[in-house]
C-alpha angles and dihedrals in degrees: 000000000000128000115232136237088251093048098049087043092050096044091053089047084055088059103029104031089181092057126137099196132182122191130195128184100224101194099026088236096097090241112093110039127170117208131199107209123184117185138163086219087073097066111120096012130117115248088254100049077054095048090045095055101053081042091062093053082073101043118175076356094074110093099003102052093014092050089187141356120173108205132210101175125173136162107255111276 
């Protein structure tokens, strides 16, 4: 089963309660989304350690039940 675009949002929110997040279906199955997440929480941090911590909001979802997020993640300007 597919996760859908309120659960992702909701689950990064969990992690990252600052978070402004957009979310786009990218192949209009539910299945492979992309997200745009801006936080303050990523300042300082590599591309990867941010990618790694909206990654762990899905934990043993992430790549079963979420098939597929592409992620852009920054620190606000």
């Amino acid at each position: 089963m597919a996760m859908a675009a309120h659960e992702i949002e909701k689950r990064i929110l969990a992690a990252l309660p600052d978070a402004k997040i957009e979310i786009r279906d990218l192949a209009g199955d539910g299945d492979h989304y992309a997200a745009t997440v801006i936080s303050e929480a990523f300042r300082g941090k590599t591309r990867v350690q941010q990618h790694q911590m909206v990654n762990a909001a899905f934990g043993s979802d992430m790549g079963t039940v979420l098939h597929s997020l592409a992620l852009q993640t920054k620190a606000p300007d």
